[in-house]
C-alpha distance (Angstrom), angle and dihedral (degrees) to the residues before:
residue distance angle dihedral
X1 . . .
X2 4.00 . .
X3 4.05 87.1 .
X4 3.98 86.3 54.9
X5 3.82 108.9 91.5
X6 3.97 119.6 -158.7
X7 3.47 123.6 -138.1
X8 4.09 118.3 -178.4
X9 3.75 122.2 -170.5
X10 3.23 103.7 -152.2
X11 3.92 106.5 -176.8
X12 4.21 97.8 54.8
X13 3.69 118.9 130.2
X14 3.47 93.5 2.1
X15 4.08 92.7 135.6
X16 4.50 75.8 66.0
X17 3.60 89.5 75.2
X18 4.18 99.8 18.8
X19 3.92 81.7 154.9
X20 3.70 88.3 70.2
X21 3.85 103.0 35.3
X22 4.05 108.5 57.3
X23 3.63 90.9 105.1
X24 4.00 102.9 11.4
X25 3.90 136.9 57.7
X26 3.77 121.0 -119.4
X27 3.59 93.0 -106.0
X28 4.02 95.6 60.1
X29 3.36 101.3 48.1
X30 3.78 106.6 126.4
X31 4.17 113.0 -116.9
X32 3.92 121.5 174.7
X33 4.17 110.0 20.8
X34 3.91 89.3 -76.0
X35 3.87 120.8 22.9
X36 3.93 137.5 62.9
X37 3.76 131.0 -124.2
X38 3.50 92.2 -107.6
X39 3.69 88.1 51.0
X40 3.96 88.8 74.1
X41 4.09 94.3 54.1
X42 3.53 94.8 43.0
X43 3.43 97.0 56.4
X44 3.94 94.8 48.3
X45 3.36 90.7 60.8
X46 3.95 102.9 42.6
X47 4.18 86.7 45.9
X48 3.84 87.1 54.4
X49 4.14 94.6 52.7
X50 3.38 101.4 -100.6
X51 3.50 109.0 148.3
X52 3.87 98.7 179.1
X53 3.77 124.5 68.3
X54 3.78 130.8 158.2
X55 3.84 117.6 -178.4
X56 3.60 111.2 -153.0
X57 4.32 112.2 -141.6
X58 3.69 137.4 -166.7
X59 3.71 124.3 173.5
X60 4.05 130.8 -10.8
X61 4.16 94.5 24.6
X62 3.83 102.3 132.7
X63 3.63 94.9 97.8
X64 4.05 89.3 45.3
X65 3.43 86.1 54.2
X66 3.66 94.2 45.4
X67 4.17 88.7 55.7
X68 3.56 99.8 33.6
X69 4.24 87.4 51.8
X70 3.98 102.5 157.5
X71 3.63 101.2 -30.9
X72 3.42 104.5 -103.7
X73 4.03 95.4 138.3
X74 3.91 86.8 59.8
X75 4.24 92.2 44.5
X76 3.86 85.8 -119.7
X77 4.00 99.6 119.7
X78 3.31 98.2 109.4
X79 4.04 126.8 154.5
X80 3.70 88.3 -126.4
X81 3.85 118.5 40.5
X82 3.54 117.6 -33.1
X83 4.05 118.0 125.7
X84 4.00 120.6 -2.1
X85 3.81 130.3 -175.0
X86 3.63 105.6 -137.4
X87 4.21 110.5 -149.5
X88 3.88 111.0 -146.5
X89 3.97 92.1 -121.8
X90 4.18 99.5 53.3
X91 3.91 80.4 127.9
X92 3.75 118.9 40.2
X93 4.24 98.9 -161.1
X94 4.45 76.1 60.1
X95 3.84 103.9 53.1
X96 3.89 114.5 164.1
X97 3.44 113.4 2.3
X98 4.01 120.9 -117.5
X99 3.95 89.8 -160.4
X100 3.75 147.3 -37.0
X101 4.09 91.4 -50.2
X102 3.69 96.3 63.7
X103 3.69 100.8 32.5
X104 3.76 87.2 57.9
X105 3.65 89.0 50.1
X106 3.58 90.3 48.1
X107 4.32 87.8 62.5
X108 3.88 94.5 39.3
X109 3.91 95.1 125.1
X110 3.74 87.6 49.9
X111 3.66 90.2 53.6
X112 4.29 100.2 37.5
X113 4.29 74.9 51.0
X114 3.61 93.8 57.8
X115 3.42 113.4 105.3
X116 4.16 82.9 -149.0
X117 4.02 121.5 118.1
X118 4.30 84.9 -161.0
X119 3.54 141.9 52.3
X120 3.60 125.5 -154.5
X121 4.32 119.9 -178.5
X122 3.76 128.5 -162.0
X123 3.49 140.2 -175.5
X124 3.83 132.3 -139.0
X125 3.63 99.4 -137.0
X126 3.35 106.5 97.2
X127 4.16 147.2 51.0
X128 3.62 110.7 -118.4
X129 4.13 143.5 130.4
X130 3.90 123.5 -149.9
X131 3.88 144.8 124.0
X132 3.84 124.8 -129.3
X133 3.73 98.0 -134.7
X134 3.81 92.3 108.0
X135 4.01 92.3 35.3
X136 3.88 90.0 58.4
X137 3.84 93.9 44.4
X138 3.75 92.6 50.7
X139 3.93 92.1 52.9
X140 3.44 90.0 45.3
X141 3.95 101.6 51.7
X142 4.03 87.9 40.0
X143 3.81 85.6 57.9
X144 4.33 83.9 -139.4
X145 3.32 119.2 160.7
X146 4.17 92.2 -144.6
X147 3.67 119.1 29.3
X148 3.89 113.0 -174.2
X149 4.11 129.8 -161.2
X150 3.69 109.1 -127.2
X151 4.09 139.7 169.6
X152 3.80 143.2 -157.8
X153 3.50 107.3 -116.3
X154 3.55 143.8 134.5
X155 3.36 128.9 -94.3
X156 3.89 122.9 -136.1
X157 3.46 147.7 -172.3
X158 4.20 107.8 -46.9
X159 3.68 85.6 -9.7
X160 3.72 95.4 109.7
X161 3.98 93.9 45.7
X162 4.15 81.5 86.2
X163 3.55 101.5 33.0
X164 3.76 149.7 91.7
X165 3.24 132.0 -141.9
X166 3.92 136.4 -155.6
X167 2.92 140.0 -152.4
X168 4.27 128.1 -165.2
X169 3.42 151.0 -136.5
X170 4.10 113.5 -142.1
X171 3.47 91.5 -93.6
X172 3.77 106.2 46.0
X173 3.58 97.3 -95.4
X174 4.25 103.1 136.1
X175 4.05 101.5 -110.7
X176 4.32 86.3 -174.9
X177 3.28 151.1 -4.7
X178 3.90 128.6 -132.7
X179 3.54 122.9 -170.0
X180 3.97 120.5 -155.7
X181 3.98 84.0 -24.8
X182 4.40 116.0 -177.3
X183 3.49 85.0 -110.9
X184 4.42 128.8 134.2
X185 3.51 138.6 -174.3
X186 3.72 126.1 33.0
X187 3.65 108.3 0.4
X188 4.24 127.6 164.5
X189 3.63 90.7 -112.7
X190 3.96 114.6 -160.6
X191 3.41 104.2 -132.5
X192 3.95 92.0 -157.6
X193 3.95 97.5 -106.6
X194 3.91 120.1 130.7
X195 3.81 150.5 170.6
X196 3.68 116.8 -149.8
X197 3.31 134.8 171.3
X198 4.08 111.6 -109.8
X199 3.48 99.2 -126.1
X200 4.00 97.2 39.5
X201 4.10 77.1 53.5
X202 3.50 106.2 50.1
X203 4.26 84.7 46.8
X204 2.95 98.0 57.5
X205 3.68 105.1 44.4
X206 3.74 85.6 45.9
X207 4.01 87.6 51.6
X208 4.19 90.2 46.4
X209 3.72 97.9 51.7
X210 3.39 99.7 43.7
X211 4.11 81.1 59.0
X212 3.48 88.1 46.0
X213 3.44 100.9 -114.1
X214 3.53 132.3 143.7
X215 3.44 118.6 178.3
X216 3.97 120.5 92.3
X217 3.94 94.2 -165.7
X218 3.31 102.0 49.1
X219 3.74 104.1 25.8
X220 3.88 103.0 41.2
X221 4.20 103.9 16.6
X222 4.24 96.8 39.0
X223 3.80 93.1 35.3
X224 3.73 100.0 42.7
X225 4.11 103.1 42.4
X226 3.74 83.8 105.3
X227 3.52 101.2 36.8
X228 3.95 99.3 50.5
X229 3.59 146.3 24.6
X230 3.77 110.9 -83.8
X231 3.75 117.4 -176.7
X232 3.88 126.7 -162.7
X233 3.73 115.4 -142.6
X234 3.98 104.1 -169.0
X235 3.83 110.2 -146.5
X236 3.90 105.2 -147.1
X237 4.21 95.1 -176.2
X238 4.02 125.0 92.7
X239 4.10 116.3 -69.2
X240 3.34 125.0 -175.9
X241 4.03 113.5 -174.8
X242 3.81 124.1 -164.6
X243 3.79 105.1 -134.9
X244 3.83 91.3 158.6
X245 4.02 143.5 -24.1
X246 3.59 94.6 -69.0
X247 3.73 90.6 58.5
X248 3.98 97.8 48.9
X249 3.72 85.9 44.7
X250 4.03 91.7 52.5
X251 3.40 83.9 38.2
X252 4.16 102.5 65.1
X253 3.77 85.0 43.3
X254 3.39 93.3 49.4
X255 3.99 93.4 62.2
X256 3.76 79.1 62.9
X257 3.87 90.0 86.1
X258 3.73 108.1 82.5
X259 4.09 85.4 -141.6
X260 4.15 90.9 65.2
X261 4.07 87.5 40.1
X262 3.72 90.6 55.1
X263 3.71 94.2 46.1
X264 3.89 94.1 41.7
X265 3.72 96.7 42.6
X266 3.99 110.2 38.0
X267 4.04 117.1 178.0
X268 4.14 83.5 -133.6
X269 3.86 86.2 56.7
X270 3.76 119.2 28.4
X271 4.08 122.9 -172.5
X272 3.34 107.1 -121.2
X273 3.91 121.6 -147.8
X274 3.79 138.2 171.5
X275 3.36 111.3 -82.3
X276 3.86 135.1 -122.7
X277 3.91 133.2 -162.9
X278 3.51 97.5 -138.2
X279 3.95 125.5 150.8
X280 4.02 111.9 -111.1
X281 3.55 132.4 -93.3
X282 4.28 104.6 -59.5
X283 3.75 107.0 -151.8
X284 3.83 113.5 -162.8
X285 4.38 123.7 -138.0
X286 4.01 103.1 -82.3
X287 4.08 94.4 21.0
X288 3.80 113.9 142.9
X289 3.49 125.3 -164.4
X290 4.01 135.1 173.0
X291 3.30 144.4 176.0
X292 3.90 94.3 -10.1
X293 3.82 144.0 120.2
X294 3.66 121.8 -121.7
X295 4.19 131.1 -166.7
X296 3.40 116.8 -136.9
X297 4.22 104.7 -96.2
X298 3.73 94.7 51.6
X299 3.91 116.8 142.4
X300 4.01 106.3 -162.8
X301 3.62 124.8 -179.9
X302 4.17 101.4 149.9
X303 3.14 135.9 42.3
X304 4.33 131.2 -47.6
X305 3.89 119.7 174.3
X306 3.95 123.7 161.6
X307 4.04 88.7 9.1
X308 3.64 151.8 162.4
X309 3.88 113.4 -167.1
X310 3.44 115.3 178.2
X311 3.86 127.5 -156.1
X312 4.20 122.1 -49.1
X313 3.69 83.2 -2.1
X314 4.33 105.9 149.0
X315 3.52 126.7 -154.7
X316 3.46 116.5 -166.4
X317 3.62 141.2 -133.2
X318 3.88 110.1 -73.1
X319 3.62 92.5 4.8
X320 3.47 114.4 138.7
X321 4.70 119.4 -151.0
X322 3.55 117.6 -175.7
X323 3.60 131.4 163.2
X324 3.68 94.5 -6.4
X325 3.80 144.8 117.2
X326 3.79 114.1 -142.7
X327 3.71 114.3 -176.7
X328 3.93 134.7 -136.1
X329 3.91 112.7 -48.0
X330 3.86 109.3 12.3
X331 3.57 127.2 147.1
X332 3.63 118.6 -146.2
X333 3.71 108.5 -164.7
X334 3.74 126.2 -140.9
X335 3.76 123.9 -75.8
X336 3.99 88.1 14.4
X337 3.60 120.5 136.2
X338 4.13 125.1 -162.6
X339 3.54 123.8 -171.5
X340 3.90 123.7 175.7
X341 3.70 85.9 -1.4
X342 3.85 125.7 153.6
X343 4.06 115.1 -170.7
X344 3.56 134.5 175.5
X345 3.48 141.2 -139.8
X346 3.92 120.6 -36.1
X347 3.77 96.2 -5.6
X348 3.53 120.9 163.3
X349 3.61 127.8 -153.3
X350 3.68 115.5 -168.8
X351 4.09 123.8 -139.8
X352 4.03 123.9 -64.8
X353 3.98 91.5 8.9
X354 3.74 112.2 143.3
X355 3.95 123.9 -158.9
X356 3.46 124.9 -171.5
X357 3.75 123.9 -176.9
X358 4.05 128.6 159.0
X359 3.94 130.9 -114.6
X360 3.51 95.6 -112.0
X361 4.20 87.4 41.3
X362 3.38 113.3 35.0
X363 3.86 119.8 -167.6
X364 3.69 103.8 -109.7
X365 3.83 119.7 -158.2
X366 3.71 120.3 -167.8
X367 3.92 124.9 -130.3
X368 3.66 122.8 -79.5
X369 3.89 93.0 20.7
X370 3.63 134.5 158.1
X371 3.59 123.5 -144.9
């Protein structure tokens, strides 16, 4: 695993959840009362052994860069290799990157300098937990010269406007490739995970942009099913994949089920986050709370049921939260009541306001808001 190098994009499908990206990337959008998207990738790779692990930005990254710092949470500060924040203008003749083709060409001195014989890319769009041992063996003992992580799941709604979809040969080898195909129901869903060689990589990147094109999926997966050796890699564990708001809000609640926790959050391999010193959860005289996750920082003194609180958030007395995720730093005045309610960071709802949303429409309340 120390010849596998890790690349993370951490700006993909971020126009999925625009609602949560204005002033944020993809990969620091906060997920579960304490942790980040990117929190999730970064700690697959550093429990599998891989040592080196650039994540490649574009626009909005300071506050990934603020909670990624040196990478000491994930064990990857290291005085030679370990993490690297990739800018989106490391190569002037590249500027801002259209998609994964030229913001890989953009980093190609960081990757010829890599000491690493294999790639392997990930996304931050999703909520998963895994190691690459067995992903790595398979594309060695297939001899392919791509092998891509994929899962049976179902595809809904808008789901598949972001997605590609596979499809296979009896023995895993990738017959086709469809990219954001009309299709629903059970699909194998790439979940945008891959081991490639180095060199195949940096060829055919090279090759791409000097066609002018830009798009991995479509102009490297879909056009060269025929021409190379594709291998599937079926992920059996729990995914959850963030295809629009409705999904990250049914998402948070999700982790709610102690089935999902104990797939998501394994003793054998912890998700590692930065790390605050904040006081525990205060719970006031006459506070009720069920069935709910609280951060650490939380001030309670009404009512939470079927909840994700994230850190400092305050709840006030009276105030009634149900089926709701309320992000780091809101106020919830007293005598307020929020059902179906999504907020972001440092909202503040005054006293005796009532919001009512639906579970298949959640009320969505952007950061810094006054209500």
């Amino acid at each position: 695993m120390k010849n596998l190098l890790g690349i993370v994009f951490s700006n993909i499908h971020e126009h999925m959840v625009s609602d949560l990206t204005p002033h944020r990337c993809m990969g620091s959008v906060p997920v579960g009362g304490r942790y980040r998207l990117i929190d999730f990738v970064l700690s697959t790779l550093a429990n599998s052994g891989i040592e080196d692990v650039g994540v490649i930005t574009k626009t909005n990254y300071q506050s990934l860069m603020d909670h990624l710092g040196n990478g000491r949470e994930w064990d990857l500060s290291r005085k030679v290799g370990g993490l690297a924040i990739l800018p989106p203008f490391s190569r002037t003749e590249s500027g801002m990157y259209r998609g994964r083709i030229e913001a890989l060409y953009g980093i190609m001195g960081y990757l010829r300098s890599s000491p690493a014989t294999h790639v392997i890319t990930c996304d931050c769009d999703m909520l998963f937990n895994t190691t690459y041992d067995d992903m790595l063996l398979s594309h060695m003992e297939t001899g392919a010269d791509i092998t891509v992580m994929y899962k049976k799941m179902p595809l809904i709604g808008e789901a598949s406007k972001d997605t590609c979809v596979l499809s296979l040969e009896e023995d895993g080898r990738v017959r086709d490739v469809m990219v954001a195909p009309p299709l629903s129901g059970e699909q194998n869903v790439y979940l945008n995970i891959m081991i490639i060689s180095k060199s195949l990589l940096e060829y055919l990147v090279s090759s791409c942009f000097s066609r002018n094109q830009y798009s991995f999926e479509r102009d490297i997966l879909q056009a060269g099913a025929r021409q190379y050796h594709i291998n599937a890699y079926e992920h059996t564990g729990y995914v959850s994949r963030f295809s629009s708001l409705q999904t990250y809000y049914d998402a948070n609640l999700a982790l709610l089920d102690p089935e999902v926790r104990s797939q998501l959050f394994p003793r054998e391999m912890p998700i590692y986050t930065k790390v605050r010193d904040e006081a525990p959860v205060r719970y006031g005289l006459g506070s009720k709370v069920s069935n709910s996750l609280l951060a650490d920082g939380c001030v309670v003194e009404g009512e939470v049921e079927n909840s994700v609180l994230f850190r400092g958030v305050t709840v006030g007395k009276g105030a009634k939260v149900k089926n709701s995720v309320i992000m780091q730093g809101t106020t919830i005045g007293e005598g307020s009541s929020l059902e179906w309610v999504m907020t972001d960071k440092n909202v503040t709802v005054r006293e005796s306001r009532m919001l009512t949303g639906f579970q298949t429409y959640p009320v969505y309340i952007a950061k810094g808001s006054v209500i």
